[in-house]
C-alpha positions as CSV (number, residue, x, y, z in Angstrom):
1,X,26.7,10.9,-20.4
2,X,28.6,9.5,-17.2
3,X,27.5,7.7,-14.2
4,X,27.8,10.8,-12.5
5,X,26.3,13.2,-14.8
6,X,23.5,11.6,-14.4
7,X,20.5,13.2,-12.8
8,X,20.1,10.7,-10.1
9,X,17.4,12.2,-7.7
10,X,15.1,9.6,-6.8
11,X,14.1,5.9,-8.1
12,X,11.8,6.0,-11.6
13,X,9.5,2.9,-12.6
14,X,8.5,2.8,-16.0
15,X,5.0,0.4,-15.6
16,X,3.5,-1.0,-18.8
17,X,2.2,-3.8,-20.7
18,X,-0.5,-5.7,-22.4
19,X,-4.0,-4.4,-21.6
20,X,-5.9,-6.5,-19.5
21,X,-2.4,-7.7,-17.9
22,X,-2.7,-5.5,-14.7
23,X,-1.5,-2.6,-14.8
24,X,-4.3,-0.6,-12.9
25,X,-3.7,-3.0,-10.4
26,X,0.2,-2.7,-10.0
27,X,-0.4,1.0,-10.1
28,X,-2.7,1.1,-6.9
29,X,0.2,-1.4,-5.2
30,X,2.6,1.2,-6.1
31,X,1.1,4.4,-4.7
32,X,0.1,2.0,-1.4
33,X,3.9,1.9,-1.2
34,X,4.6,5.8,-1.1
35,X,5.3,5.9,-4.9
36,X,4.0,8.9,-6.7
37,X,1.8,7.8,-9.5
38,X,1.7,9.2,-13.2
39,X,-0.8,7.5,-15.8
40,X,-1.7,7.3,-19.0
41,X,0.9,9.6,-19.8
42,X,2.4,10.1,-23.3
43,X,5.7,9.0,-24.2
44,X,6.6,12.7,-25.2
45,X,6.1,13.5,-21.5
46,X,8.0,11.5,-19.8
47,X,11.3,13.6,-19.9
48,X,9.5,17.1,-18.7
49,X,7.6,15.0,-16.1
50,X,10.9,13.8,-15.0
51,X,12.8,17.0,-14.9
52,X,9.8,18.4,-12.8
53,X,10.8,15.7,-10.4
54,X,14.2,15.8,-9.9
55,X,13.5,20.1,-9.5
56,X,11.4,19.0,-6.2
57,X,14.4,18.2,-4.7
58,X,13.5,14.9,-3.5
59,X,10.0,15.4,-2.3
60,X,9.2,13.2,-4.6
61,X,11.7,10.5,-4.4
62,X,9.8,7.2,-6.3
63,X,7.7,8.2,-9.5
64,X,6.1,5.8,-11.3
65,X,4.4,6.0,-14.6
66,X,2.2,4.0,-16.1
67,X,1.9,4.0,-20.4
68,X,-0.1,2.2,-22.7
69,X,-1.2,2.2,-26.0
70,X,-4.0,4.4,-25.4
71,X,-1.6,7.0,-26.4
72,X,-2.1,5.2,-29.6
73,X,0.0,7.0,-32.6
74,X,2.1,8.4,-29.5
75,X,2.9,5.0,-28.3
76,X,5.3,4.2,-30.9
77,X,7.3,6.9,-29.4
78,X,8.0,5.3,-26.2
79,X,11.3,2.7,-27.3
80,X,13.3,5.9,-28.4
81,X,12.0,8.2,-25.1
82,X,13.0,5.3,-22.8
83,X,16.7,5.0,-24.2
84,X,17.1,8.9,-24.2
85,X,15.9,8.6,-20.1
86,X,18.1,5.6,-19.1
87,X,21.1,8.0,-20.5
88,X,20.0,10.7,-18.3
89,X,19.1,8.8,-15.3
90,X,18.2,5.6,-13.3
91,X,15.2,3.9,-14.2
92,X,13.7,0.7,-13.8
93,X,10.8,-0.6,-16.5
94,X,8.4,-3.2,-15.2
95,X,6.5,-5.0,-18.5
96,X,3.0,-6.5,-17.2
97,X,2.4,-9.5,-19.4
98,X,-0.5,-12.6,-19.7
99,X,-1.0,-14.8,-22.4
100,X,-3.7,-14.3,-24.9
101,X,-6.1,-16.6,-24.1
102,X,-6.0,-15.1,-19.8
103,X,-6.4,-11.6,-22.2
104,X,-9.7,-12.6,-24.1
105,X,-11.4,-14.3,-20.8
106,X,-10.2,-10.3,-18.6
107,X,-11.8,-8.2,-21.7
108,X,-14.5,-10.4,-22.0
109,X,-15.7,-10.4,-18.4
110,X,-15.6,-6.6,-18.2
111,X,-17.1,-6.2,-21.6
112,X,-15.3,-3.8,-23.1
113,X,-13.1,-3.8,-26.5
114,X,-9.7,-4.3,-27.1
115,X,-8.1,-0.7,-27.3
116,X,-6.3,-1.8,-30.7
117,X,-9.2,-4.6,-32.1
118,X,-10.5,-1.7,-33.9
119,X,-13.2,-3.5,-36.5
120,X,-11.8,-6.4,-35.4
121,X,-11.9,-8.7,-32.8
122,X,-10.1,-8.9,-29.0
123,X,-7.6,-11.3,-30.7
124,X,-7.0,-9.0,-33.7
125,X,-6.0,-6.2,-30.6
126,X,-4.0,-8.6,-28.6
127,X,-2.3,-9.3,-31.7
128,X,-1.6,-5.8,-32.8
129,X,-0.4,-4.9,-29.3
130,X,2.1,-7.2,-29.3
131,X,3.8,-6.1,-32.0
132,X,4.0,-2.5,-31.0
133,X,4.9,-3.5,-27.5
134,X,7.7,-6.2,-28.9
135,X,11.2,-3.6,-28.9
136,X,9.8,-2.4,-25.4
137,X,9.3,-5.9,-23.5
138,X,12.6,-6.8,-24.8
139,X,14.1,-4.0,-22.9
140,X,12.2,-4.6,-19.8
141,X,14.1,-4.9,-16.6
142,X,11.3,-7.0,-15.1
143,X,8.6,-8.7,-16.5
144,X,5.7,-9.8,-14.2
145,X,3.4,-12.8,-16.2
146,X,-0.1,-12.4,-14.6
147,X,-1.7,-15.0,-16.3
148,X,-2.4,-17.0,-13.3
149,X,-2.5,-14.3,-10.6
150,X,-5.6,-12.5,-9.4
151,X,-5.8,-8.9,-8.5
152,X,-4.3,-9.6,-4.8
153,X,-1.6,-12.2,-5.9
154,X,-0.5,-9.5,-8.2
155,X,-1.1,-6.6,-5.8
156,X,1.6,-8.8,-3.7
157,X,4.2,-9.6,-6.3
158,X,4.6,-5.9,-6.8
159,X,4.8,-5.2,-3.0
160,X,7.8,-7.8,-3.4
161,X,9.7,-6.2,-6.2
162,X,9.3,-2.8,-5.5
163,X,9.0,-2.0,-1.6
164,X,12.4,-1.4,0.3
165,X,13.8,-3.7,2.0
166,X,12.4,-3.4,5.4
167,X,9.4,-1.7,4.2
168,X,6.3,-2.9,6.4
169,X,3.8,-5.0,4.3
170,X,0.7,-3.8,7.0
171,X,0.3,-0.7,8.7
172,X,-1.5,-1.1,12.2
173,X,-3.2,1.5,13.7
174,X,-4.3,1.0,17.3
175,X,-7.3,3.7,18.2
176,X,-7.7,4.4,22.0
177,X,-11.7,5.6,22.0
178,X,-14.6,6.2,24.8
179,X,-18.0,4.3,24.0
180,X,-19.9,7.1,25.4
181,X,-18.4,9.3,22.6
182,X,-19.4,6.7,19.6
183,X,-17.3,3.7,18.7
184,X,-15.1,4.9,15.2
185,X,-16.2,4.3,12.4
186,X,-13.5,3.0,10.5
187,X,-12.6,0.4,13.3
188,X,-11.8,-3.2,11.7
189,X,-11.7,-4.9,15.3
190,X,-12.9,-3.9,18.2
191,X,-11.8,-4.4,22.3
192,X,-14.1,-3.8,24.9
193,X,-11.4,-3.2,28.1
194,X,-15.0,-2.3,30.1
195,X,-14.1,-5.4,31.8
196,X,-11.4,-3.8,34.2
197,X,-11.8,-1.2,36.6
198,X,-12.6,1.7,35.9
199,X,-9.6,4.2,37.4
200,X,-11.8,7.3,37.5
201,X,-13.3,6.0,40.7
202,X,-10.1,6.0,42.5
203,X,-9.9,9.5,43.8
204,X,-5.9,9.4,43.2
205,X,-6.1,8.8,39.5
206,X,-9.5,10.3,38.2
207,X,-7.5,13.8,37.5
208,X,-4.8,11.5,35.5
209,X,-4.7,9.9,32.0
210,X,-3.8,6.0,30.8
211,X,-0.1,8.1,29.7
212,X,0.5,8.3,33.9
213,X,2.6,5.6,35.4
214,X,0.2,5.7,38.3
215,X,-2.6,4.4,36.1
216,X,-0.6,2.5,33.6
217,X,0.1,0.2,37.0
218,X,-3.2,0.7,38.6
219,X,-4.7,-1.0,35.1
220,X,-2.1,-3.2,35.0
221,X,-2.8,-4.6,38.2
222,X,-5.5,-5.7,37.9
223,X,-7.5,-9.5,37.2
224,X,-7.3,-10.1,33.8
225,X,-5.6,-7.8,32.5
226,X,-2.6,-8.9,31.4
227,X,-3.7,-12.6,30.4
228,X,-6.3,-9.9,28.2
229,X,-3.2,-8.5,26.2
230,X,-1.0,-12.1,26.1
231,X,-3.8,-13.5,24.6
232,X,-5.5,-11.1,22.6
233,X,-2.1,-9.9,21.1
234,X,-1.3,-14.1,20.2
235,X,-4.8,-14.3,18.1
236,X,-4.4,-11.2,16.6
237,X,-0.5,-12.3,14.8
238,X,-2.1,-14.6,12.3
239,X,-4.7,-12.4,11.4
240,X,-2.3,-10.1,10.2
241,X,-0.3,-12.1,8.7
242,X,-3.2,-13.1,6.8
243,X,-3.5,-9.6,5.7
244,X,-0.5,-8.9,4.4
245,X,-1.0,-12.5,2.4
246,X,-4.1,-11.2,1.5
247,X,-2.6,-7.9,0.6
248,X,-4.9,-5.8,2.9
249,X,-2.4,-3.0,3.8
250,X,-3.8,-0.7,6.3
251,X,-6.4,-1.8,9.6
252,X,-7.3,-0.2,12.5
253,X,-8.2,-2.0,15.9
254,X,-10.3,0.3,18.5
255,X,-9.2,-0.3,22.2
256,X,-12.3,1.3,23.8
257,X,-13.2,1.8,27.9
258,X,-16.2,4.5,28.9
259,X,-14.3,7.9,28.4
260,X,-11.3,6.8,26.4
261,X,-9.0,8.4,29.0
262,X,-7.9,6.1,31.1
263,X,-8.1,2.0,30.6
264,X,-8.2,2.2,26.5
265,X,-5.1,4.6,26.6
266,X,-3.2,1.9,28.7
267,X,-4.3,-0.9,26.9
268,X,-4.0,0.2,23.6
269,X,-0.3,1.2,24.3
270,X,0.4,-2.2,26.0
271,X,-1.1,-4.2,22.9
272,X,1.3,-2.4,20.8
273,X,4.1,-3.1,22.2
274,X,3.4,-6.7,21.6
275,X,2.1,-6.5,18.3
276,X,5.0,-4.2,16.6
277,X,7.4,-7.4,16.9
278,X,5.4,-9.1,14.2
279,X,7.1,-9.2,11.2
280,X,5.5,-6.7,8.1
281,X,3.8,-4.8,10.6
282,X,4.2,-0.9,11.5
283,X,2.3,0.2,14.5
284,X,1.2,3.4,15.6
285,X,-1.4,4.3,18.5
286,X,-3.5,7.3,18.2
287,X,-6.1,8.3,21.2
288,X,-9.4,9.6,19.8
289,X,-11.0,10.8,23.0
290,X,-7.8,11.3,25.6
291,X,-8.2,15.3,25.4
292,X,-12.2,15.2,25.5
293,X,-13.5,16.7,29.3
């Protein structure tokens, strides 16, 4: 079939491996990235999977599926179904590898046998794994050796290989609150702007919100407030650097005042305008309270 016969309706990952090698792992760093996730799915069902896909007309534009040997007798299936799909469409297969001895020290810390050791031991496994997975590595378009990463360093490589270009590495979400309504949850930092007055005792501006100009300069105005968001947005850029290093891909900082209608709401828009120059970093600013009487 020709370049353009092909059914070319959104990017396909193939993700698979040695067991033990990570592929849980890169599966969870996929689906952080907007991929739509498939595992443990049988060779045989990789082409109907994929015609289901491209007949969503592109709401599902990156699938990834994960397959492993514990399709067993089905796995030796999967050279031939990969060859028929890259005829019918793009695809990309990622090959998760370790070497045997990182492979015995992962199944023995969890405790659990080998898929493939049978009567046998992790090594006989590892062994027979290899061989069934030989055809398939050598086809890989990338093959990621986790031997010396841990969960996070691996988490990241994938974010590397596999996010667009552009794609933000940390999503911040900045949460306007009112303390007298409960301080969320969820929060990973909180900012008390209690320390600025409060506009609802200016006649003028109690009817108003933190969205008015009228406020948004009244808050502004005043002692502290602005050294507040220089300084508070400068400690807060390593920090999430440090996440996105660390792999930690969402976070939420609470920007609270007593009602959440008028101080918070300023604040909280003011700090992300400083913060969504930071490189990796999507911001958004939601207001938990602003509607509340």
């Amino acid at each position: 079939m020709s370049e353009t016969e092909r059914s070319d309706t959104g990017e396909v990952l193939i993700v698979t491996g040695m067991s033990g090698a990570g592929r849980s792992t890169a599966a969870n760093a996929l689906e952080d990235l907007g991929w739509y996730v498939v595992d443990n799915l049988p060779p045989q069902m990789l082409r109907p999977l994929l015609e289901l896909t491209s007949l969503a007309g592109g709401v599902l534009p990156r699938v990834a599926v994960v397959v492993d040997v514990r399709g067993r007798d089905l796995f030796s299936e999967l050279p031939e179904a990969l060859r028929a799909l890259r005829e019918r469409r793009e695809m990309r297969l990622m090959f998760l590898d370790a070497s045997d001895e990182a492979l015995v020290r992962r199944f023995e810390a969890v405790r659990r046998p080998h898929p493939l050791q049978g009567e046998g031991t992790i090594v006989d496994g590892i062994r027979r794994e290899r061989e069934r997975l030989a055809a398939v590595r050598e086809s890989a378009d990338v093959i990621v050796d986790t031997t010396r990463y841990n969960v996070h360093q691996l988490a990241t490589r994938v974010v590397e290989l596999f996010s667009d270009e552009g794609d933000a590495r940390h999503t911040l979400t900045i949460l306007s609150f009112g303390f007298k309504y409960g301080v969320p949850p969820d929060a990973d930092m909180i900012a008390d702007m209690r320390f600025l007055p409060n506009p609802f005792w200016e006649e003028s501006l109690r009817a108003l919100t933190g969205e008015d100009a009228a406020v948004r300069d009244y808050v502004l105005g005043q002692r502290g407030a602005v050294e507040f968001l220089d300084a508070y947005a400068g400690a807060l850029a390593p920090v999430l650097a440090g996440y996105q290093r660390e792999n930690k891909r969402h976070s939420v900082i609470a920007v609270g005042c007593t009602g959440g209608k008028h101080r918070s709401v300023v604040m909280a828009r003011q700090l992300a305008e400083r913060l969504e120059t930071l490189a990796g970093v999507a911001v958004r600013v939601r207001d938990r309270d602003l509607g509340r009487e």
